[in-house]
N, C-alpha and C positions, 0 to 999 in steps of 0.2 A: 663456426657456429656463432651466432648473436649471442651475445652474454649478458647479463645483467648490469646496471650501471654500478660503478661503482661506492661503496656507501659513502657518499659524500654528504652527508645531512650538517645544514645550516640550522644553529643555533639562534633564533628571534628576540631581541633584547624584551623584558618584559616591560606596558607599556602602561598606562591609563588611562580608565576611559574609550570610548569606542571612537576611535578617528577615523576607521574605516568604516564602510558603507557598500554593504553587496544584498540586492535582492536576487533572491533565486525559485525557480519555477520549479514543482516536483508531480510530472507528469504523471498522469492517471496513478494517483495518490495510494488511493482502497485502503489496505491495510497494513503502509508501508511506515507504519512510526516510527520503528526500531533506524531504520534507513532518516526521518527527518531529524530523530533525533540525536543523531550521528552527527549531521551537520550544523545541526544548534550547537554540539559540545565541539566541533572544530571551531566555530567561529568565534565561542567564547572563549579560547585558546587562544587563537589571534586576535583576539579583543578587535574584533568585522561584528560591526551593526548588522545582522544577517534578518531579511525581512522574508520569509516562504510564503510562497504564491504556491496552493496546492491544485489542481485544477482536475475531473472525474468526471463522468458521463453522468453519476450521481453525488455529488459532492455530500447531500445534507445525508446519505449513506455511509459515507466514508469516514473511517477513526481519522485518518491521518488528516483529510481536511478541517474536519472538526480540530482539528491540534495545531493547525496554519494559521500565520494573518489574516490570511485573504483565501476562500474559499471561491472556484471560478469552475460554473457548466462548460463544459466543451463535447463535441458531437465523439463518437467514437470514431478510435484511428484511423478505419477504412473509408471514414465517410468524406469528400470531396472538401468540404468546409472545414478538415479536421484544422489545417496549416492554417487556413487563413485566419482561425478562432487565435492560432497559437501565437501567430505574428500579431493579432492586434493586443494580446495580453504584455504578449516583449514588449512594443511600442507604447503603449499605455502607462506601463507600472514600469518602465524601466530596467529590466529582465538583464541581468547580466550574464547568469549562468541558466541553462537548462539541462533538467537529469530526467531522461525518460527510464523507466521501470518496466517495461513489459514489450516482449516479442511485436506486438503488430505494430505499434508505436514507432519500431527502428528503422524499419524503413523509411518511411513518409520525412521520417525527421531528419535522417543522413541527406537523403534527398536535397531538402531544403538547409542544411548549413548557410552555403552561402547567402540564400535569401533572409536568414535568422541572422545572422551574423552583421549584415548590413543594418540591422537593427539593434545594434550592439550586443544580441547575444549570441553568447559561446553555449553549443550543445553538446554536451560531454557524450556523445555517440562516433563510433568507427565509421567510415566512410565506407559508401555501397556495398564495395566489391565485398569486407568483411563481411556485411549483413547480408546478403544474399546465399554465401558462402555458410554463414552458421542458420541461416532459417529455411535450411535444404535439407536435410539429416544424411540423405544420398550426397548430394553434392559435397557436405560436410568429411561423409568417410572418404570418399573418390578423393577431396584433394587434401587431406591430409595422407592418405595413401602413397601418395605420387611427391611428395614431400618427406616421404621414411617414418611418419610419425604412427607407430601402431595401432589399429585401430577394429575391430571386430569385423569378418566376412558381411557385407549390406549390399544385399540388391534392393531395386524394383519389383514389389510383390507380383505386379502385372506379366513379369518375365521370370521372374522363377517357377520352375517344375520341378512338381513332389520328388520328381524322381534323384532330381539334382542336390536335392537338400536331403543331410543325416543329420539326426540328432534334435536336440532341443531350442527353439528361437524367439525371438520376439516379435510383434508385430506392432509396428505402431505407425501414427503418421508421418508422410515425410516433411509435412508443417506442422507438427503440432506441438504445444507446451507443458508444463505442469503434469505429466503425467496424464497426458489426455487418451483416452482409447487405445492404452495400452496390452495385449492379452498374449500371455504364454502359451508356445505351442509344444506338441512332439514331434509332429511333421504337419507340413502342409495339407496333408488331406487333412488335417480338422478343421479346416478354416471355412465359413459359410457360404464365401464367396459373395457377400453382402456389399461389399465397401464402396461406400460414397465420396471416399476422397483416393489419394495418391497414397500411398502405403507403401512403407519398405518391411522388407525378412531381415532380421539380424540375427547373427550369430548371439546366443544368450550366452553369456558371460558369468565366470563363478569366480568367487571373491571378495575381497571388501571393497566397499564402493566409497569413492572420494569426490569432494569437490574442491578446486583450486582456485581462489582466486587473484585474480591479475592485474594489475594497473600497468598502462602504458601512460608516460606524460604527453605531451603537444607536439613532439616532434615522431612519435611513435617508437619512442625506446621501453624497453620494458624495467622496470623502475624494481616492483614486487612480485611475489609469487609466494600465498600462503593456501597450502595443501590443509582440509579437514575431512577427514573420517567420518561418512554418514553413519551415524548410528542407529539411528530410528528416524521415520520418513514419515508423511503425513500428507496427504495430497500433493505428492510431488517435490514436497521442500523438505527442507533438513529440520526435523524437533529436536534431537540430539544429534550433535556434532561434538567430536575434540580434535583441533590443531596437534597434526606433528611434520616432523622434519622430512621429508620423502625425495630422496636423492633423484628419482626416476621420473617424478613428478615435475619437477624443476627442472629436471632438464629437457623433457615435454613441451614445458613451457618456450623456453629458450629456444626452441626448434622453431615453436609457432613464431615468434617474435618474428624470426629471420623470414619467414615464407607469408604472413598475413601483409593482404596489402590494404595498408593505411586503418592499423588499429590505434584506438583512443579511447581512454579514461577506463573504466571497470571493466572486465569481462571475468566471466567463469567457465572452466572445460570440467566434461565430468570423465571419470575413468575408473575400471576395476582394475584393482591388484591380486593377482590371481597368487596362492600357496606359492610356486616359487618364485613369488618376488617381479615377474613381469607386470606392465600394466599398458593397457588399451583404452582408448580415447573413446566414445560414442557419444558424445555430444560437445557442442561449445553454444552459448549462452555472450550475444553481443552486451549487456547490460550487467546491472547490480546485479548479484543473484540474492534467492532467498536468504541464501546464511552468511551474505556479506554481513551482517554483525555482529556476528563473530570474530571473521578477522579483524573489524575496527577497535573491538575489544581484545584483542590479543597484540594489537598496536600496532600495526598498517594502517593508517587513516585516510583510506582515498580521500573520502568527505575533506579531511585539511587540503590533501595538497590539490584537488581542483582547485579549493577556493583560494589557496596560494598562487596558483597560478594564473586564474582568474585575475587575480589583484596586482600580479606581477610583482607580488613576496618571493623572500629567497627559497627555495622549496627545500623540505627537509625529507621529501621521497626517499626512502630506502629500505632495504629486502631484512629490515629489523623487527623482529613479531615474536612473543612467544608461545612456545612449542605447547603442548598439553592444558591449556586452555579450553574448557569445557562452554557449553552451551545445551541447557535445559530449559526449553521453553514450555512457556504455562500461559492459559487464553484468560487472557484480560478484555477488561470491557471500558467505556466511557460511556458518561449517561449525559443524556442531553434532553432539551423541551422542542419539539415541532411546531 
């Protein structure tokens, strides 16, 4: 089994003054402050002139652009021009790193690496195969299935029969995010038989629900692995979370490592831990997730070691975070003039 690396974390002489110099791109931006301002306090840690380019379908909308340098329109992910907007921002401003935030974004941008990259930037995104792999929810259970990694009964709504299902389940899309047209059933005769998209039946799951998240460095080892306790949820995301130590979880993780092909930078899996003690997989998340900031406050600092590695600093990556770590969040505002 793939194991964690070993905690080897390098100690960075402390320096003065910013000699370093990284501009960084933070894709469809919205309401991702907690996430920019993660990497303003990595960089001021590594004393990196860190310069954020935020960039959103509506920027003069956005908290998090309003909190950038450089606020930048770009079309939405789907749209044809989305790349070519993104590449002329890297070329322009000199884009070192890019961090995309949001499912439809992972695609389009795995995709193009190498053509970002020729443009000197580095896109902290897994390659296809991952991204396809987790913006499948079906594909998602089937291959981690087939890999041993437990995961809740999931068909195809369009092939399941009432007759075939007992019990209580979920319904939700097999593309969709954030808690989108999600509805509990007790069998499938309640269902309307309305649906506009692809839709999987899952097995409904009972337990506490967790979110883990993961850092892979540049060569696709898995570096981190810090488990949180959803506690209270709010459109999809975590408003109360507390870090703890979850043996089952990690080693979850560690499973994935060995079987995902060609992950890189953030990711999150979510899983229930049922009374006794098991837990099952039903989703993974190619990107930051909502409550990455939490782990960076519990001391996993993705935000550093990208930009360490980005810089080709010695990385100080390691599975070092602490445990009981809470996270209560409260809706803040920024005021601005039109």
């Amino acid at each position: 089994m793939h194991q964690l690396i070993a905690d080897q974390a390098l100690e960075i002489p402390p320096e003065t003054g910013h000699d370093r110099q990284l501009t960084m791109l933070l894709c469809s931006a919205g309401r991702r402050v907690s996430l920019l301002r993660a990497f303003r306090r990595a960089a001021a840690d590594l004393h990196v002139d860190l310069r954020i380019i935020a960039c959103d379908v509506q920027p003069e909308w956005s908290a998090a652009c309003r909190l950038a340098d450089l606020a930048v329109r770009v079309p939405y992910a789907d749209d044809p021009d989305y790349i070519p907007a993104i590449e002329e921002i890297c070329r322009e401003h000199d884009v070192g790193l890019a961090v995309p935030t949001i499912d439809p974004e992972l695609l389009p941008l795995a995709a193009a690496r190498e053509r970002l990259a020729a443009a000197g930037t580095t896109v902290s995104v897994s390659g296809v195969p991952v991204i396809e792999i987790c913006r499948d929810k079906l594909d998602t259970a089937t291959f981690l299935a087939r890999h041993g990694i437990p995961v809740p009964r999931t068909v195809d709504l369009a092939l399941a029969g009432a007759q075939d299902w007992n019990g209580p389940a979920i319904v939700k899309p097999r593309h969709g995010s954030a808690g989108r047209a999600i509805t509990r059933i007790d069998s499938l005769a309640e269902l309307p038989g309305t649906e506009t998209e692809p839709m999987i039946v899952q097995e409904l799951l009972e337990g506490e629900e967790w979110t883990v998240n993961v850092y892979f460095d540049g060569a696709g080892a898995l570096r981190s692995v810090v488990p949180h306790r959803r506690v209270q949820v709010r459109a999809g995301e975590v408003e109360k979370g507390v870090t703890g130590w979850q043996p089952q979880l990690i080693e979850i993780a560690e499973k994935m490592a060995a079987c995902l092909p060609g992950p890189y930078g953030a990711l999150c899996y979510q899983a229930i831990i049922a009374a006794d003690g098991s837990a099952k997989v039903f989703e993974i998340n190619a990107r930051f997730g909502g409550g990455y900031p939490l782990a960076d406050y519990a001391g996993a600092s993705f935000a550093r070691w990208l930009i360490e590695e980005r810089l080709g600093l010695p990385s100080t990556a390691a599975n070092r975070w602490t445990a009981g770590v809470a996270m209560l969040r409260f809706d803040a505002a920024i005021f601005v003039t039109l």
